[in-house]
C-alpha positions, 0 to 999 in steps of 0.5 A: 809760392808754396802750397802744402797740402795734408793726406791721409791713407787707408792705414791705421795711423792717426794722423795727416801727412804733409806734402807740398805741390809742385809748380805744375799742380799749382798752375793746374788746378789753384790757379784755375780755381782756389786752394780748397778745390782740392780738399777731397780729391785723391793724390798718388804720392810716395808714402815711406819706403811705398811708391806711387801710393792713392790718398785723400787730401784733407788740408790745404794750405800755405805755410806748415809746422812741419821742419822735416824733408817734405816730398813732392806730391806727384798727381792727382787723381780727380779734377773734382773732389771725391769727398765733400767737406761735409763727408770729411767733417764727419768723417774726422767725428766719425774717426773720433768716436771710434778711435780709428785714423781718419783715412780707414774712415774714408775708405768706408766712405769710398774705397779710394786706394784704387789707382783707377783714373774713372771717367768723371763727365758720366752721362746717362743716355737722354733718349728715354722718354719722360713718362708720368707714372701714376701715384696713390695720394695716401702713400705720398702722404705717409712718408711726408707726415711721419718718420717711423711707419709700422706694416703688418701686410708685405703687399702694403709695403711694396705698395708704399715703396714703389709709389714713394719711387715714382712719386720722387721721379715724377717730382724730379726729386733724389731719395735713397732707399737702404735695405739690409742686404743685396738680397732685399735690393734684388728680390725688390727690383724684381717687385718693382717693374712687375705689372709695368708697361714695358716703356714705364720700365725703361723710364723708371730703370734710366732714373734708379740704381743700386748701390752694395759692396758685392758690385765693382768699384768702378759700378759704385762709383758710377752711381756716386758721380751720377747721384752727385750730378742729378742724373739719377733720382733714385738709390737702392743700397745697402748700409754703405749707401749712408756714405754716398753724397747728401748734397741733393738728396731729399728724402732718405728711407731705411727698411727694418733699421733695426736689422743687423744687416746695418752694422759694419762687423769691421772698423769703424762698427757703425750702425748705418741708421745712425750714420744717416741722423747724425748726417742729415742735420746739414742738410734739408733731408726728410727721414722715413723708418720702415718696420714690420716689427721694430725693436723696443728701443727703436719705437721708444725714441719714436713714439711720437712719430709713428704710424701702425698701417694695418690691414685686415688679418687673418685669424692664426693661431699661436700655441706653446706647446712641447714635441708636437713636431711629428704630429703637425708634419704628418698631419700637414702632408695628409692635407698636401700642406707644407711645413716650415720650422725655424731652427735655432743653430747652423751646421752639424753640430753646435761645440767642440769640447776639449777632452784634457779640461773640457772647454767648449768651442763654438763650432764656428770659430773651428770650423776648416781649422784644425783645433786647439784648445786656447785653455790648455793647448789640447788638440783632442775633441768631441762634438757636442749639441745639435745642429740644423744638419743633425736636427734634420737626419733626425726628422727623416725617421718620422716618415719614409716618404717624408721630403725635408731640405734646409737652408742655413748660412752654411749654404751658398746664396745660390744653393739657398735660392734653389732650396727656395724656388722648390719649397715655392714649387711645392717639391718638398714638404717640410724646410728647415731654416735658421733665421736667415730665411728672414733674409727672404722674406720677398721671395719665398711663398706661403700660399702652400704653408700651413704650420710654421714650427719654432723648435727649442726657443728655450735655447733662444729665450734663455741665452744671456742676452736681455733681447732674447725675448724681443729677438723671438717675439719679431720672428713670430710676429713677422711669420704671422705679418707673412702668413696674412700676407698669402691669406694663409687660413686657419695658419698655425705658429707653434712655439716649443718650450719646455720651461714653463715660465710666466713671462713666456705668454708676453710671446703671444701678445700683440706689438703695442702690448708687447713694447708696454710690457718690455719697457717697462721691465727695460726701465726696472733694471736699467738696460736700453733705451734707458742706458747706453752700452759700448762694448770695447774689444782689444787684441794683442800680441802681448798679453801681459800688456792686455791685462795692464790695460784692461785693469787700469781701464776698471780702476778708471771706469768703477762705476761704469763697467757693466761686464768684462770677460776672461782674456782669451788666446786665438791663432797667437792673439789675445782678446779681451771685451769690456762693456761699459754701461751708463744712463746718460752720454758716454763720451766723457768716459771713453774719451778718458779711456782712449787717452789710456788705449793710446798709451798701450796699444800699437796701433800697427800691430794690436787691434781695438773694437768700439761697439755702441749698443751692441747685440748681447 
């Protein structure tokens, strides 16, 4: 009897390769079980002139098209499937839709390319005593009763994630909680087991687990198996969890899904929250958004089911003001408060300017590097613009006793953390941050802070993007949700804008008339939730061949290209992006667009982006 099977590899081709199984395997596992058992498991194979090389088989079956020599597969890996059919089905969608090869889709999945044989019978020590934990009732019933729950307290959302847990284990129930980034899982975990019996935590540690990319794969793939096998009740991840096994889970929360900590930056660029709907439609999974302040577009699609929790707030006071920044600092430190300011840009300095044709460089594409203009070829610059760094040797110059240190995601996580222990320990007077101290949110203490200072939004609120202004209005309104949280009084937020603009008081709004006002604007010129955009990247070597494509794209695509921009050379590669704009679905038209891509690309050497709504 003959049995062949289809694998696919982690590579960038678009298709299955046939092998057959030998009598040994054939014995070993159809005969003690059927065909279809091996559908999802890894096998070591020989792929082209590579030995002993992990795939994922995807098919099984008897009789095959396929006429040429058909290698033998050597073993497998797994005595169960890695992946389900589900996780392959929706794989094979997921790979359509972002014109990527079904095995690249699978290693998002799980890295399978491993060679590591991991012990599947994983058992958890039963020796912890089961313990009752106590639950508050009016928690319990907001995660079963509605899907999207606004926060304006951070104490309160600890509160109703930490009685979602217990109330989970207590039932015997699996829920998957994911967070932007490991660093809310660590800050989180810390929270959690605060003011808990010492017996309690060993119990609630024995049923929960976390899940990221930072730890190693045979961690990660412990907790997949134990999840899949009941033996956990809880999962705390990152957005690689919206892969993890469904078949048990019953709830599933997403904290700030509007974080762009949830969108992959490599292919496929998936945005995990979406991972998760299109998912849970084969199974009976209860969905709960989490946000302190979501996007417009987010309450838009939710707003029959969403619930504002409010607690009482402090009175903080928001001005637009301009250069106000010495007097609040010095002011501040006469009263032994502390200072926060956001700045908008990272590092020294912003751009590399071209001396030859004077054109500019984001410093972050240089940086390390030794430069090149991609114009005109030209190795001699000058710095221009103001980066934190620069911004913060300016600031030493209003007082000779004035403490300031900053933090960007120039500094390392354990530089950024100490920074942070100080400014809670109340060493230094004034931090200086970029936007990635929204990151810690759960660790840095404002009970000490008296002024929060955003310096030049007009550089935010004045990029070409038509989310700036939401963008800006979350920080503030979050540094208020922070403030109140702390019981901060009399705290000020102060926003420094030199252009006077009408729509710049919407800043200073509350949510609800916030989103009334934006949608309605949204609606007038047609961006989302009242369109769909994708951005599509491509990259080559050959640019002639670029511009062929990119010019039979438009011909194609007249009434739906939103914008294109200039092709460009980088380290010998030429990019071009197209966005591509359209009130209903998409899919007729990027399914035309990929029949043209495949005719020009090569898909092992040139690269391709697909983006849905993306960050403009």
């Amino acid at each position: 009897m003959k049995i062949f099977c289809n694998i696919v590899f982690p590579t960038p081709l678009h298709q299955e390769f046939t092998y057959f199984l030998s009598d040994n395997i054939i014995k070993q596992y159809v005969e003690n079980g059927s065909m279809e058992s091996l559908i999802g498991c890894r096998a070591i194979v020989d792929f082209g002139r590579q030995k002993n090389v992990v795939g994922v088989i995807v098919d099984v079956r008897k009789e095959t098209d396929y006429n040429k020599d058909i290698k033998p597969l050597k073993s497998i890996i797994d005595t169960k499937p890695l992946f389900s059919f589900e996780q392959i089905e929706f794989a094979r969608r997921l790979a359509e839709k972002y014109f990527v090869s079904l095995g690249i889709v699978l290693n998002q999945f799980f890295p399978y390319e491993e060679k590591i044989k991991f012990e599947q019978s994983i058992i958890v020590s039963q020796k912890v005593k089961k313990i009752e934990i106590n639950v508050e009732d009016k928690y319990v019933k907001l995660y079963k009763d509605k899907k999207l729950l606004v926060f304006n307290n951070i104490n309160e959302k600890i509160l109703f994630y930490k009685n979602v847990i217990f109330d989970i284990i207590n039932q015997n129930k699996y829920l998957i909680i994911l967070f932007p980034s490991n660093v809310y899982i660590k800050d989180f975990l810390q929270i959690l087991f605060k003011n808990i019996d010492e017996k309690t935590v060993m119990w609630i540690k024995s049923k929960i687990m976390s899940y990221t990319g930072e730890q190693p794969i045979k961690e990660r793939y412990k907790v997949w198996q134990l999840f899949r096998n009941k033996q956990i009740n809880v999962v705390l991840a990152t957005r690689i969890g919206s892969f993890l096994p469904f078949e048990n889970v019953t709830n599933i929360i997403i904290d700030e899904p509007d974080s762009l900590g949830y969108k992959n930056q490599e292919v496929p660029m998936y945005h995990a929250p979406d991972i998760i709907e299109e998912r849970i439609k084969k199974y009976k999974i209860l969905l709960t958004y989490c946000s302190f302040v979501p996007s417009v577009e987010f309450v838009f699609k939710n707003k029959k089911n969403i619930e504002y929790i409010k607690n009482d707030e402090k009175q903080i006071s928001i001005k637009i003001v301009k250069s106000q920044l010495k007097n609040i600092i010095i002011e501040n430190i006469y009263k032994f408060r502390q200072t926060i300011v956001i700045f908008p840009y990272k590092g020294y300095v912003r751009f590399l300017v071209c001396t030859i044709c004077k054109h500019k460089v984001p410093i972050k594409k240089v940086l390390l590097e030794r430069f090149v203009c991609p114009k005109c070829g030209s190795e001699y610059y000058e710095l221009i613009g103001t980066g934190i760094q620069k911004f913060v040797q300016k600031l030493f110059y209003i007082n000779k006793n004035l403490s300031i240190k900053y933090i960007d995601s120039t500094l390392s996580s354990t530089k950024i953390e100490k920074v942070i222990t100080d400014f809670n320990n109340e060493k230094f007077d004034v931090l200086v941050s970029t936007p990635v101290l929204f990151n810690y949110i759960y660790r840095i203490n404002f009970n000490n802070v008296k002024s929060i200072y955003f310096a030049f939004l007009d550089n935010l609120l004045y990029s070409s993007s038509y989310l700036s202004y939401e963008n800006v209005f979350k920080l503030i309104t979050l540094c208020k949700i922070l403030l109140n949280s702390y019981n901060v009084e009399n705290g000020e937020i102060y926003l420094e804008i030199f252009h006077d603009n009408e729509y710049n008081n919407i800043l200073l709004s509350d949510l609800k008339t916030f989103y009334k006002k934006e949608l309605k604007i949204r609606k007038e010129l047609e961006f989302p939730p009242f369109c769909e955009i994708v951005k599509i990247t491509f990259v080559s070597k050959d640019e002639n061949k670029l511009k062929k494509l990119v010019s039979l794209i438009m011909e194609q695509q007249t009434n739906s290209i939103f914008l294109t921009k200039d092709i460009i050379s980088e380290k010998g590669m030429f990019k071009n992006e197209i966005f591509i704009k359209a009130k209903k679905n998409l899919t007729s038209q990027l399914k035309q667009i990929k029949s043209l891509v495949f005719q020009y690309i090569n898909i092992t050497s040139d690269k391709i982006y697909i983006e849905y709504n993306p960050v403009l």
